[in-house]
N, C-alpha and C positions, 0 to 999 in steps of 0.2 A: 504494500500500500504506500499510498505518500508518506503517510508519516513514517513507516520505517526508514523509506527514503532519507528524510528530512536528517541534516546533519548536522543540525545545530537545533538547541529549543530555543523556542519560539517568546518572547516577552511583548505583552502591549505594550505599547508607551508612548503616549506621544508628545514629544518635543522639537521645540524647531532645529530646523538645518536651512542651508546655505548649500546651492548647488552652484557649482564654478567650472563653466564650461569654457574651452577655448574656442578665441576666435569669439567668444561674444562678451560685449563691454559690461552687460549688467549682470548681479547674480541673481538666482532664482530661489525664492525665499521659500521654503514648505514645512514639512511637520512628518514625523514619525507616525505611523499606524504600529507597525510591531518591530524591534528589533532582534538579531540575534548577533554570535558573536561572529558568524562570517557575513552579515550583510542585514539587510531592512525592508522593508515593503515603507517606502514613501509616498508622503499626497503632496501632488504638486499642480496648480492651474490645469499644466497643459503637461501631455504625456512625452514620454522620450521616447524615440526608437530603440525595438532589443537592439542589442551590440554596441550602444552609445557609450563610451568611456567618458568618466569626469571625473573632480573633485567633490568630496561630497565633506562639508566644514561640521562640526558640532558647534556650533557659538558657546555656548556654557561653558567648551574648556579650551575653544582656539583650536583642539585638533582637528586636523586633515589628514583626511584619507583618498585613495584612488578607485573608485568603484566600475560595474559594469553593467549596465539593463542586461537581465538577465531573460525578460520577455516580455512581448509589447504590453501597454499600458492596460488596465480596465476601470472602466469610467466608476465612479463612484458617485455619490451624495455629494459630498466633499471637493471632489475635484477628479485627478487622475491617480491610481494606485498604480506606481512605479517601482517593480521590485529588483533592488540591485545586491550585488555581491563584492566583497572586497576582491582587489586582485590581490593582494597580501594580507596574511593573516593581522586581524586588529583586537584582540578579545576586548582591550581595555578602552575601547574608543566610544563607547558610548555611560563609561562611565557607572555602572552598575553590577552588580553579582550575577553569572546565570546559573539557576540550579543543573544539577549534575544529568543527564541522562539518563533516561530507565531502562533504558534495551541493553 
């Protein structure tokens, strides 16, 4: 099933981030729906193409990280649910505890 799949647990949370793409002058302001310690499901206005590389900021601690759309967007309430992956392991980038896995 997916969730065996799933290789990280899954936390709600939602907090702002800062997306920083190149090649574009402004940053894109959004908010966390759920994190994990290899990447996030984000809402943001407007959706990114899967395969998009960016920066994706925590404001709360200044850290940067490099992430990847992992699959096109799906429209929500909210806006666009964008779910991306780090390209390098970040456990401590969002700043919080994850409990341990069950499987």
């Amino acid at each position: 099933t997916a969730e065996e799949r799933r290789r990280a647990q899954r936390v709600l949370l939602r907090m702002p981030v800062i997306v920083h793409i190149t090649g574009k002058t402004n940053p894109i302001h959004g908010f966390t729906h759920t994190v994990s310690a290899t990447g996030a499901m984000i809402i943001l206005a407007e959706g990114l193409a899967a395969g998009t590389k960016f920066t994706l900021e925590n404001p709360k601690t200044q850290q940067r990280v490099e992430v990847n759309v992992v699959r096109p967007a799906q429209l929500s309430q909210g806006g666009s649910l964008v779910p991306v992956e780090f390209l390098s392991p970040a456990p401590q980038f969002w700043n919080i505890f994850f409990p341990p896995n069950v499987n």
